[in-house]
N, CA, C and O atoms as a Maestro MAE file, in Angstrom:
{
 s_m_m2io_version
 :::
 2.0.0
}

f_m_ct {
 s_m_title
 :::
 protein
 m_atom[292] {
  # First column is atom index #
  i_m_mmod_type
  r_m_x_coord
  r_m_y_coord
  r_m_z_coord
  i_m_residue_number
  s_m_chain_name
  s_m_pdb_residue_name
  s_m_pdb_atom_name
  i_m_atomic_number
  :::
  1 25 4.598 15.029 -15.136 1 A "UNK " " N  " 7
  2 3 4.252 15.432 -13.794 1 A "UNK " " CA " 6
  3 2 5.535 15.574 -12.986 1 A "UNK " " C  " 6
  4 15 6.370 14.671 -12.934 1 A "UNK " " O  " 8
  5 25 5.678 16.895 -12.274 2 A "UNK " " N  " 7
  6 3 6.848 16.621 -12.190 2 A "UNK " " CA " 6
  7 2 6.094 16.637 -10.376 2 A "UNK " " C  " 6
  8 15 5.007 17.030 -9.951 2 A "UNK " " O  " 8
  9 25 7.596 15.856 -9.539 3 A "UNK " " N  " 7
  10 3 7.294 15.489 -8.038 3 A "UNK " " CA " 6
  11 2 8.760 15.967 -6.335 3 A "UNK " " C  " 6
  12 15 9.965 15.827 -6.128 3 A "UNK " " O  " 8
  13 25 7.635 16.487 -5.658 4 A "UNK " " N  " 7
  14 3 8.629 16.945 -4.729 4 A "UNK " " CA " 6
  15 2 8.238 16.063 -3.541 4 A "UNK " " C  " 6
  16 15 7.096 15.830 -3.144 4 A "UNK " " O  " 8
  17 25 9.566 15.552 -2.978 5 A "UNK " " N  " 7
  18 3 9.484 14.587 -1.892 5 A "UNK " " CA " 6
  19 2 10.246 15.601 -0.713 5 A "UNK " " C  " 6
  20 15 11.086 16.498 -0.785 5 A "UNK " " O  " 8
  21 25 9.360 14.851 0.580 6 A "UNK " " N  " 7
  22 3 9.918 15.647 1.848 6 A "UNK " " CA " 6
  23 2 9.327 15.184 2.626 6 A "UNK " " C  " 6
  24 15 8.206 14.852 2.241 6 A "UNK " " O  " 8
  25 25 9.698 14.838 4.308 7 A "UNK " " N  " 7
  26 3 9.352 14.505 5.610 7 A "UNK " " CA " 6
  27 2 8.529 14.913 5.960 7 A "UNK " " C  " 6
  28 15 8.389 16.052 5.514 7 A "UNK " " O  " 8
  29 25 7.632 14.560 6.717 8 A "UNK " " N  " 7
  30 3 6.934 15.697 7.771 8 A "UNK " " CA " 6
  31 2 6.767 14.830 8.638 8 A "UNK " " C  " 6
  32 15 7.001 13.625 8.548 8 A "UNK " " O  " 8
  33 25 6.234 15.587 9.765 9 A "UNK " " N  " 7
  34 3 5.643 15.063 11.455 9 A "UNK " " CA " 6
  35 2 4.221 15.264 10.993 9 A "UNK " " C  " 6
  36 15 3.659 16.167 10.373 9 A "UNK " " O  " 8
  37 25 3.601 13.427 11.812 10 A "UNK " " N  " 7
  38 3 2.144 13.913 12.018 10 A "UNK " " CA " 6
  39 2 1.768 13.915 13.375 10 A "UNK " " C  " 6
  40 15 2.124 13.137 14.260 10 A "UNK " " O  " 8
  41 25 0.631 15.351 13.465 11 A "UNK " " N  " 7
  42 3 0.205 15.389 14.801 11 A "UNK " " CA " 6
  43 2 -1.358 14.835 15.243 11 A "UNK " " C  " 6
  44 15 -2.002 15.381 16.139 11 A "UNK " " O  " 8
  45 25 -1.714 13.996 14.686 12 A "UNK " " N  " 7
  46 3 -3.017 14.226 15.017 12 A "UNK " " CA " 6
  47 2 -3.800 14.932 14.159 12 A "UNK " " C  " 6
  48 15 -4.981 14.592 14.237 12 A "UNK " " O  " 8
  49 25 -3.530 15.968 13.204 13 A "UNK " " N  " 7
  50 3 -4.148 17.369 12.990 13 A "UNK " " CA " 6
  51 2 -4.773 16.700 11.410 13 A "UNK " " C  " 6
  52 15 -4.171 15.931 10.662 13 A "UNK " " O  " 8
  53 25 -5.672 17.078 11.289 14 A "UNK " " N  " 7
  54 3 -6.343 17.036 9.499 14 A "UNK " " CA " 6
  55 2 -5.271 17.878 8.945 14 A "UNK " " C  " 6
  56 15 -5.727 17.968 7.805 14 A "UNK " " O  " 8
  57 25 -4.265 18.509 8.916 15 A "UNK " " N  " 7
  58 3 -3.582 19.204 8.366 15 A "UNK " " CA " 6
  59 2 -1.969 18.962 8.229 15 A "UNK " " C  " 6
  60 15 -1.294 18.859 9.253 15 A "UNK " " O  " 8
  61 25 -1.462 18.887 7.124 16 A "UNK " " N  " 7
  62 3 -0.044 18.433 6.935 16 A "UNK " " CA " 6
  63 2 0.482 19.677 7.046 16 A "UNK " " C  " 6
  64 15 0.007 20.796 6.858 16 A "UNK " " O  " 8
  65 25 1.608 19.262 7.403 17 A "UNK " " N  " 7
  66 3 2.672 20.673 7.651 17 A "UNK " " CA " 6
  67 2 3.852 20.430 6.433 17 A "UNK " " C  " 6
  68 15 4.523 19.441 6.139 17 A "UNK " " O  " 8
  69 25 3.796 21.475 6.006 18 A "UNK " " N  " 7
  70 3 4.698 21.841 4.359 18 A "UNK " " CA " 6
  71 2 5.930 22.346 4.806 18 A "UNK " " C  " 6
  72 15 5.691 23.316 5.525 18 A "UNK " " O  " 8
  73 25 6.753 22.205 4.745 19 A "UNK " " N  " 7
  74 3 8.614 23.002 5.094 19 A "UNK " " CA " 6
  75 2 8.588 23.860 4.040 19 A "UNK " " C  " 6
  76 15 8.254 23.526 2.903 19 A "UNK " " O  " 8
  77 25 9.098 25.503 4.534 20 A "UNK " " N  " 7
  78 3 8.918 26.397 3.761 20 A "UNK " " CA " 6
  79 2 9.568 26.481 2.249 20 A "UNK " " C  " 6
  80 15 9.369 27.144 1.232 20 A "UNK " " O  " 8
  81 25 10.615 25.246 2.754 21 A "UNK " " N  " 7
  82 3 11.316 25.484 1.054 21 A "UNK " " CA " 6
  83 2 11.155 24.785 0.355 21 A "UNK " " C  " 6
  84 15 11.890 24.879 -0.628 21 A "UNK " " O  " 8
  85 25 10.229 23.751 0.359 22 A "UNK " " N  " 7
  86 3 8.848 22.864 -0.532 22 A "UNK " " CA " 6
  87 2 7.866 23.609 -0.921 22 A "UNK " " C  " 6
  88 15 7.332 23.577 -2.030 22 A "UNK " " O  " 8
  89 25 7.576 24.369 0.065 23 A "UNK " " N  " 7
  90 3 5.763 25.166 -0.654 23 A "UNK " " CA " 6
  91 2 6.448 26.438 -1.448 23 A "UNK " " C  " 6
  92 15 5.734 26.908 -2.334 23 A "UNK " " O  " 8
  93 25 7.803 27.095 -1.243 24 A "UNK " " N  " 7
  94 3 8.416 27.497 -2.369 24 A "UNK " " CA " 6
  95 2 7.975 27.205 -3.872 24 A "UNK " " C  " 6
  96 15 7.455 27.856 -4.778 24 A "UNK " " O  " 8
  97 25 8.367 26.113 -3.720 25 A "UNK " " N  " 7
  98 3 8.082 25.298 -5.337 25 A "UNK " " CA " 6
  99 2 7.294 25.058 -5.945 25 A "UNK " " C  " 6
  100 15 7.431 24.739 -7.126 25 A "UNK " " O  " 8
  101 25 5.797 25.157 -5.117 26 A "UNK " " N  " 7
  102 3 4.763 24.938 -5.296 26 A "UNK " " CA " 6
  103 2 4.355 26.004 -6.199 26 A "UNK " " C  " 6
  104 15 4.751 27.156 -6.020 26 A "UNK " " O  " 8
  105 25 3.426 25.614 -7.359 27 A "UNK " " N  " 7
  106 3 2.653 26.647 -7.953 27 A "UNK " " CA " 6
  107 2 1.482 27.379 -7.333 27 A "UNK " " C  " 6
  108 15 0.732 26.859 -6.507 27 A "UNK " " O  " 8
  109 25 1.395 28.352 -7.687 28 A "UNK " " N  " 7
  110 3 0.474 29.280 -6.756 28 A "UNK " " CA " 6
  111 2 -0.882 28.525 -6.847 28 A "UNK " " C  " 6
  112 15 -1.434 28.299 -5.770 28 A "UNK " " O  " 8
  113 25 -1.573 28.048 -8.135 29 A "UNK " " N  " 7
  114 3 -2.539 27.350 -8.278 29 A "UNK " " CA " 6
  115 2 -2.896 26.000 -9.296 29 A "UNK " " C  " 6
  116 15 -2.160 25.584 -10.191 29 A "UNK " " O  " 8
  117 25 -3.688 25.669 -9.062 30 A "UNK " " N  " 7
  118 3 -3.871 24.201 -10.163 30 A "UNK " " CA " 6
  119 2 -4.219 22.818 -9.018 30 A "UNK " " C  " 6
  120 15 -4.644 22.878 -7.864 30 A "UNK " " O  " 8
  121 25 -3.868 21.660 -9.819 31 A "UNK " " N  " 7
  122 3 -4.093 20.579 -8.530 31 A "UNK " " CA " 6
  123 2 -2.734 19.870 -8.705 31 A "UNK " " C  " 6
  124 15 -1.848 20.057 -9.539 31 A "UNK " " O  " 8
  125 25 -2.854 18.723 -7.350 32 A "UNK " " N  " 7
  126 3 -1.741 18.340 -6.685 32 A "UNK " " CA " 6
  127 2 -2.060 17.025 -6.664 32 A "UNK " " C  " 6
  128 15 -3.153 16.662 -6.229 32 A "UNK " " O  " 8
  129 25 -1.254 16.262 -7.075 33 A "UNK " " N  " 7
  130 3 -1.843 14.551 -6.070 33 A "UNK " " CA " 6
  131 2 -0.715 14.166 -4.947 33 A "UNK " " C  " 6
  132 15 0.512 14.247 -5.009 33 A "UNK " " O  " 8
  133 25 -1.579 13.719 -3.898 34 A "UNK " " N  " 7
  134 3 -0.535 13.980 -2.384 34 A "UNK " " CA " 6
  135 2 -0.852 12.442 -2.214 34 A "UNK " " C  " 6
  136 15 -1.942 11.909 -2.004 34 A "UNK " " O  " 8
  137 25 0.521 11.820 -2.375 35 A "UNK " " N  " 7
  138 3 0.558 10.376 -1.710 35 A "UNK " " CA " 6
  139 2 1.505 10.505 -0.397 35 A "UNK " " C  " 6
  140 15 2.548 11.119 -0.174 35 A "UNK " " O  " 8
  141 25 0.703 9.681 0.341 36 A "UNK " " N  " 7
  142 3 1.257 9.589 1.882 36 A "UNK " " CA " 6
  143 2 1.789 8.165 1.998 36 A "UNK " " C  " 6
  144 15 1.040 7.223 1.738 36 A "UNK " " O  " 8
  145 25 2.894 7.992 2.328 37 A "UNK " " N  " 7
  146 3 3.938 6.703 2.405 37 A "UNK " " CA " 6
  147 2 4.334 7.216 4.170 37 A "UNK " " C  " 6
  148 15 4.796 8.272 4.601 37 A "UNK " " O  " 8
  149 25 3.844 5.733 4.989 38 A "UNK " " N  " 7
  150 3 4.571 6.221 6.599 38 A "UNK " " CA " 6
  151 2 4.917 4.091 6.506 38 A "UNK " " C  " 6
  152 15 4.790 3.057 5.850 38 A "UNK " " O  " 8
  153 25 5.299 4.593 7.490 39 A "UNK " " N  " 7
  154 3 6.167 2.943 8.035 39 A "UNK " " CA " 6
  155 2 4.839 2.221 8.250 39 A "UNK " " C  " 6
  156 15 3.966 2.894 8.798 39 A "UNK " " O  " 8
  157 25 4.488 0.763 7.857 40 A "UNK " " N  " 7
  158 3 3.436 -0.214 7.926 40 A "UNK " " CA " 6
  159 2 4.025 -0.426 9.943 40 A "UNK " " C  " 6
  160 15 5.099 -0.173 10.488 40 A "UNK " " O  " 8
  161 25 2.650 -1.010 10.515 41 A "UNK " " N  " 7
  162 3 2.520 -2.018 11.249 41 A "UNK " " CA " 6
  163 2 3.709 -3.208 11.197 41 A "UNK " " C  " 6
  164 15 4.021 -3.706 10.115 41 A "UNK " " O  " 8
  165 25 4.415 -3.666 12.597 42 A "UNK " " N  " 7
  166 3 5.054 -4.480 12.324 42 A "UNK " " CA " 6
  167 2 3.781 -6.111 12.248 42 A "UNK " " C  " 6
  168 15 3.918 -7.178 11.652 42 A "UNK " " O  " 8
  169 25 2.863 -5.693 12.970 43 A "UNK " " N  " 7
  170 3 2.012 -6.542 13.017 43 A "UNK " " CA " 6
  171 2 0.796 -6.994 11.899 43 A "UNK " " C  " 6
  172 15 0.084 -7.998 11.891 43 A "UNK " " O  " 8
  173 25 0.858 -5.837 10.963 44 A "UNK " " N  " 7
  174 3 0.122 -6.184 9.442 44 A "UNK " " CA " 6
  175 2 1.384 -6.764 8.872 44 A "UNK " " C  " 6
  176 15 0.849 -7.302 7.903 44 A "UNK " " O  " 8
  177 25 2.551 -7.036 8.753 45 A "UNK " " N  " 7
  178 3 3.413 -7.311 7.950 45 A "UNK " " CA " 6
  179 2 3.360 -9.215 8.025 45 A "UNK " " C  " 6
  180 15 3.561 -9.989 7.090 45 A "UNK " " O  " 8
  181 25 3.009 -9.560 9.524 46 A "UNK " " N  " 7
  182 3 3.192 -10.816 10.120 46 A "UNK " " CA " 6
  183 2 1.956 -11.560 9.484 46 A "UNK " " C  " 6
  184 15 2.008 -12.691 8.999 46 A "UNK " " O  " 8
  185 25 0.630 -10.611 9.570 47 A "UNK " " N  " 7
  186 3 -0.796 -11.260 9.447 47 A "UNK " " CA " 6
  187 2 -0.536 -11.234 7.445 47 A "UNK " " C  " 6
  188 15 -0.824 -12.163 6.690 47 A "UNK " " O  " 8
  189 25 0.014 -10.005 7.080 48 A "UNK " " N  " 7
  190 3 0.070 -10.392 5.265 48 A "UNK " " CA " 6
  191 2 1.126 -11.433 5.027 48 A "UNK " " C  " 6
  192 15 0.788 -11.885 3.933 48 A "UNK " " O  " 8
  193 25 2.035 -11.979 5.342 49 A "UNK " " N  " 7
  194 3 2.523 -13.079 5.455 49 A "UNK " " CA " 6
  195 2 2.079 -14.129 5.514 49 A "UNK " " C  " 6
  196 15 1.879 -14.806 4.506 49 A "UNK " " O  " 8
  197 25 1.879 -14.428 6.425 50 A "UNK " " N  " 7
  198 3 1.089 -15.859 7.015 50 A "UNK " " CA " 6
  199 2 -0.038 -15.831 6.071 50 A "UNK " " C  " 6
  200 15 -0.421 -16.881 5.556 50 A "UNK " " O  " 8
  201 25 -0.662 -14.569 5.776 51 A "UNK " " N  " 7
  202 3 -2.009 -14.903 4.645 51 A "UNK " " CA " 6
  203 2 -1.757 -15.691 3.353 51 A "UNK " " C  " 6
  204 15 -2.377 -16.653 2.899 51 A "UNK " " O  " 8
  205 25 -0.384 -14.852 2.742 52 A "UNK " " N  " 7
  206 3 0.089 -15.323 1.461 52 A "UNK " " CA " 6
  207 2 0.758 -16.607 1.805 52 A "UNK " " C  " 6
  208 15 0.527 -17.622 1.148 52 A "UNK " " O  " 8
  209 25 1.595 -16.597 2.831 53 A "UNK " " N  " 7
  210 3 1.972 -18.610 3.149 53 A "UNK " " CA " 6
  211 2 0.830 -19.173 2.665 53 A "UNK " " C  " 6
  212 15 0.974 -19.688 1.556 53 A "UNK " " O  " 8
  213 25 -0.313 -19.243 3.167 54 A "UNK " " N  " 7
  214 3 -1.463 -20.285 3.812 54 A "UNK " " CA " 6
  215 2 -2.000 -20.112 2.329 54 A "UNK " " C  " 6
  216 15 -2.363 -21.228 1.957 54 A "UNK " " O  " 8
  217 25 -2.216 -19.099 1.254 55 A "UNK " " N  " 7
  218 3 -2.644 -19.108 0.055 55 A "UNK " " CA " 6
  219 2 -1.843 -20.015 -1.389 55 A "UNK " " C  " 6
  220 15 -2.217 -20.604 -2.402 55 A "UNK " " O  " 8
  221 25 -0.480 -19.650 -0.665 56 A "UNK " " N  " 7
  222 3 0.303 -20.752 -1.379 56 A "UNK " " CA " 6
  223 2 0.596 -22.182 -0.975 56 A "UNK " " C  " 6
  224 15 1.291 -22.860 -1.732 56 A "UNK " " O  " 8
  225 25 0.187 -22.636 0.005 57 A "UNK " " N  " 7
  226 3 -0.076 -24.002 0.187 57 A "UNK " " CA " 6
  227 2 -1.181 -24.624 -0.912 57 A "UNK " " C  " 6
  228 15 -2.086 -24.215 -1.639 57 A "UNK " " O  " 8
  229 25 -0.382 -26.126 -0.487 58 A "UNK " " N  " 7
  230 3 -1.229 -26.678 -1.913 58 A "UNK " " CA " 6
  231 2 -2.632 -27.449 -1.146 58 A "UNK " " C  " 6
  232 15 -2.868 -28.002 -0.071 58 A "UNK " " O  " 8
  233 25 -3.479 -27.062 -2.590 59 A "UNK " " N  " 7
  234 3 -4.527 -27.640 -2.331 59 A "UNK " " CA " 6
  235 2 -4.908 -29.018 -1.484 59 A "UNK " " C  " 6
  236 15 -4.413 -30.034 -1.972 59 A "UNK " " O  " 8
  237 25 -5.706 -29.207 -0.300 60 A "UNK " " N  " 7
  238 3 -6.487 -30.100 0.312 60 A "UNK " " CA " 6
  239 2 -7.117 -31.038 -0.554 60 A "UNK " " C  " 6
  240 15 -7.832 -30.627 -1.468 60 A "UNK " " O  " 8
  241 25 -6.929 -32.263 -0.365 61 A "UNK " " N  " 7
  242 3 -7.003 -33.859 -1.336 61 A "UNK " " CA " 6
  243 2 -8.282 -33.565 -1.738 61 A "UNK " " C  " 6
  244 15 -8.489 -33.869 -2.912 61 A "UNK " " O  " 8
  245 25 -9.544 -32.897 -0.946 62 A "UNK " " N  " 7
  246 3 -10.969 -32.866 -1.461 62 A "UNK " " CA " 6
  247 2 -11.019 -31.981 -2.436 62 A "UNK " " C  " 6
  248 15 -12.084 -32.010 -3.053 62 A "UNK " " O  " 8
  249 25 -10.139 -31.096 -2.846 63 A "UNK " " N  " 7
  250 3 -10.231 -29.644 -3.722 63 A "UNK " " CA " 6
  251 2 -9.448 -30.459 -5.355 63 A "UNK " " C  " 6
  252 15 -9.201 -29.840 -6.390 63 A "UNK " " O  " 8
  253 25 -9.233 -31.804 -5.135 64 A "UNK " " N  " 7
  254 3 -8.700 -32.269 -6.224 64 A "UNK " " CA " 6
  255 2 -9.659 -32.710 -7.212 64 A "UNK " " C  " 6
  256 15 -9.135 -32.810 -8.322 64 A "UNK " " O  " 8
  257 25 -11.039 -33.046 -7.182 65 A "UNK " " N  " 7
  258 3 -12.083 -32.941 -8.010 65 A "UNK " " CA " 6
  259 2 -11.980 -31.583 -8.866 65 A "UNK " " C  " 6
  260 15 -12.219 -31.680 -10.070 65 A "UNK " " O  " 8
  261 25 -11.664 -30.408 -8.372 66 A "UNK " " N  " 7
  262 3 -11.479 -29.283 -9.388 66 A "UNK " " CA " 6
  263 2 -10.747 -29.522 -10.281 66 A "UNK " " C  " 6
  264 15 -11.252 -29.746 -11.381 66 A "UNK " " O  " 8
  265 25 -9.272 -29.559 -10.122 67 A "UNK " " N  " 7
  266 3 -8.214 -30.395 -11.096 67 A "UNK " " CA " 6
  267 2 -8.821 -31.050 -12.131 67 A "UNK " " C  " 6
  268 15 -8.357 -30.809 -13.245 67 A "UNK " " O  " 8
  269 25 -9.762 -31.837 -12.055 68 A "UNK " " N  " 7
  270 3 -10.434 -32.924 -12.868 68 A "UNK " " CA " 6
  271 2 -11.172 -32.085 -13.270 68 A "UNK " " C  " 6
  272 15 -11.473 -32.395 -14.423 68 A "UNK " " O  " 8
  273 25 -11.693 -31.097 -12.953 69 A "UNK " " N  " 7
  274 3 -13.491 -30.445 -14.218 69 A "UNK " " CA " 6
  275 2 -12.402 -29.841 -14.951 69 A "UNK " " C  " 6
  276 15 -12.635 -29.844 -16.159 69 A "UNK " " O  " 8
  277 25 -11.150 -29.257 -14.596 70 A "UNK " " N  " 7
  278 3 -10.551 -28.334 -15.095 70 A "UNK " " CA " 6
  279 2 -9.755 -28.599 -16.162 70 A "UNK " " C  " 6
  280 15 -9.568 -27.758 -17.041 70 A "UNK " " O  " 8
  281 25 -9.262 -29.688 -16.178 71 A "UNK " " N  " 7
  282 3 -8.980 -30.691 -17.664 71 A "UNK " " CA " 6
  283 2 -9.885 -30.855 -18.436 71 A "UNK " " C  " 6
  284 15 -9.777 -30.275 -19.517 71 A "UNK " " O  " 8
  285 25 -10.780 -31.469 -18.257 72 A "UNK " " N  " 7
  286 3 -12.030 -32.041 -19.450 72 A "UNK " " CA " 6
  287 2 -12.227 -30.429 -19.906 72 A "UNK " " C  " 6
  288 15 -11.942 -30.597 -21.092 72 A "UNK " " O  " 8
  289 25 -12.384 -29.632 -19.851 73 A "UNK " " N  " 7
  290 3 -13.051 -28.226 -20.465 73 A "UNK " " CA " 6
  291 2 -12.094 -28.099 -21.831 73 A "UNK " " C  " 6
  292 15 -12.253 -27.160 -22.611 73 A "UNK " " O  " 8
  :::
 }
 m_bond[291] {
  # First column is bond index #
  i_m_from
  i_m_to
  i_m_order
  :::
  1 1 2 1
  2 2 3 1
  3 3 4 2
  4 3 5 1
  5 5 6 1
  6 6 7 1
  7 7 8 2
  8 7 9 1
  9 9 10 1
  10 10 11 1
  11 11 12 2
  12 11 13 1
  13 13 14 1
  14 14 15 1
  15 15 16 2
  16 15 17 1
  17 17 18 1
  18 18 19 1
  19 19 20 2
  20 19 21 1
  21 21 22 1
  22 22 23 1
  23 23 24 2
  24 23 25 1
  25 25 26 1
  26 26 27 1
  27 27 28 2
  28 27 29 1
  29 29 30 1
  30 30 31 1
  31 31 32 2
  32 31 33 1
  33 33 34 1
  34 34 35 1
  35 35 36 2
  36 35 37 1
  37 37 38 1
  38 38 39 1
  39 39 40 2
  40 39 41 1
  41 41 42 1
  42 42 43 1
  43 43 44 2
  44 43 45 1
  45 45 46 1
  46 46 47 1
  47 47 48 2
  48 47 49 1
  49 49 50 1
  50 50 51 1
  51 51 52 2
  52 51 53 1
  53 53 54 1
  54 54 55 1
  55 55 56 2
  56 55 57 1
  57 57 58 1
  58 58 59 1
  59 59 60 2
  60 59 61 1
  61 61 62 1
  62 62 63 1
  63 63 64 2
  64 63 65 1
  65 65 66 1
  66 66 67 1
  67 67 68 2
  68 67 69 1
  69 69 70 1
  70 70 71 1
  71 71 72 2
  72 71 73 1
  73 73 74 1
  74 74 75 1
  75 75 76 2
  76 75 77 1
  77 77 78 1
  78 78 79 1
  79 79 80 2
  80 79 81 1
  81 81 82 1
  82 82 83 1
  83 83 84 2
  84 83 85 1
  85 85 86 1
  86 86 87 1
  87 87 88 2
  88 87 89 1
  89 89 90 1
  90 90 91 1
  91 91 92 2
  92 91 93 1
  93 93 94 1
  94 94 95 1
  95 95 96 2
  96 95 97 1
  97 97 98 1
  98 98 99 1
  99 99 100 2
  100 99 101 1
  101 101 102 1
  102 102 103 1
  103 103 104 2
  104 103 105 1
  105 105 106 1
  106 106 107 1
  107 107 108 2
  108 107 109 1
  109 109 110 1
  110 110 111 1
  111 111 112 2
  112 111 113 1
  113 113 114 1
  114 114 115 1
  115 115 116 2
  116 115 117 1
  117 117 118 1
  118 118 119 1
  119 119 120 2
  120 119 121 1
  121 121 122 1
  122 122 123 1
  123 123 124 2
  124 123 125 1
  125 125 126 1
  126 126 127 1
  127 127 128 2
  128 127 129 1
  129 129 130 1
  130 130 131 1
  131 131 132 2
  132 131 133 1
  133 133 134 1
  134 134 135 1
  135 135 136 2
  136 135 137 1
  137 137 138 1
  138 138 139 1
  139 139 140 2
  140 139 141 1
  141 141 142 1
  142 142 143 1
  143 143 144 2
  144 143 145 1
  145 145 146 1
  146 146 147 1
  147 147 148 2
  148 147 149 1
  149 149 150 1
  150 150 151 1
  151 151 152 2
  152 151 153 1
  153 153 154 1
  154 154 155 1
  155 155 156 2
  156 155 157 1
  157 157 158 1
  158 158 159 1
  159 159 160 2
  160 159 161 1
  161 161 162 1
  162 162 163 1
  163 163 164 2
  164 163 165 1
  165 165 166 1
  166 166 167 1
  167 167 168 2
  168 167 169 1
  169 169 170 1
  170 170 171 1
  171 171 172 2
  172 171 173 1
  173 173 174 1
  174 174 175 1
  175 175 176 2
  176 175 177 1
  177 177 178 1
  178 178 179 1
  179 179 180 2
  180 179 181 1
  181 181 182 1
  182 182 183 1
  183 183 184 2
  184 183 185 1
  185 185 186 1
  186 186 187 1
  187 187 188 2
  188 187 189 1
  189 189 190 1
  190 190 191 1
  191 191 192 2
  192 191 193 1
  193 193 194 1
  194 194 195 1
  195 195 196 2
  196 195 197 1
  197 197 198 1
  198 198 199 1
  199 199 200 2
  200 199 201 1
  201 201 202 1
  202 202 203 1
  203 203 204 2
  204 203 205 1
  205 205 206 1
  206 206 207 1
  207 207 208 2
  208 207 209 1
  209 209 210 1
  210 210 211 1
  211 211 212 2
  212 211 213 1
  213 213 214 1
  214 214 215 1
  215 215 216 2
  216 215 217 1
  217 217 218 1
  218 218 219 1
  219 219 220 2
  220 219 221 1
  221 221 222 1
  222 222 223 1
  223 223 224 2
  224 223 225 1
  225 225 226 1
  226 226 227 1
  227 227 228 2
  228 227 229 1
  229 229 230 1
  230 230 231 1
  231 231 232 2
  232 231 233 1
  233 233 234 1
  234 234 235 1
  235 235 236 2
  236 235 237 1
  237 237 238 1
  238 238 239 1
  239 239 240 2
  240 239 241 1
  241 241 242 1
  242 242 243 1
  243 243 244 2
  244 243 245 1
  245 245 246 1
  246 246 247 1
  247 247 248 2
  248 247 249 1
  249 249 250 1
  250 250 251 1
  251 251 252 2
  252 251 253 1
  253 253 254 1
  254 254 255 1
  255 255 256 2
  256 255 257 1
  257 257 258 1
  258 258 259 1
  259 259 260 2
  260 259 261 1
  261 261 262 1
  262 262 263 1
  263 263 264 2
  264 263 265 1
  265 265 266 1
  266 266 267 1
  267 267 268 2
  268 267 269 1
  269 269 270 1
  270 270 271 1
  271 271 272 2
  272 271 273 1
  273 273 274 1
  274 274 275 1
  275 275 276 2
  276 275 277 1
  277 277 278 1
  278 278 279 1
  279 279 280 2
  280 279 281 1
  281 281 282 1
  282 282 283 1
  283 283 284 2
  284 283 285 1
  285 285 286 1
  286 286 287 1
  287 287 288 2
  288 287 289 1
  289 289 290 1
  290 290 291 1
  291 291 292 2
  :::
 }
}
């Protein structure tokens, strides 16, 4: 598969805008897979953080009965 990378502006619009010397390259027909990469939220970056902190904390003294079924098996 071969792949062409390039900028664009979004406006609002259901429609991406192609720079003429990208759609150059383009084959006249067939299919395409279009991945869209833009800058994250600085504020999803803070909340996926703190999620994965709080997931890697260690287990609460009552969650230590699991530990125990989880040996005997």
């Amino acid at each position: 598969m071969k792949a062409i990378e390039f900028v664009t502006e979004l406006h609002g619009q259901d429609a991406l805008d192609i720079p003429r010397q990208v759609a150059a390259q383009l084959p006249d027909c067939g299919k395409a897979r279009v991945i869209l990469l833009f800058p994250e939220d600085s504020e999803d970056n803070a909340w996926r953080m703190a999620s994965y902190e709080q997931f890697m904390k260690e287990d609460a003294s009552e969650d230590s009965v699991y530990d125990k079924y989880a040996q005997t098996r």
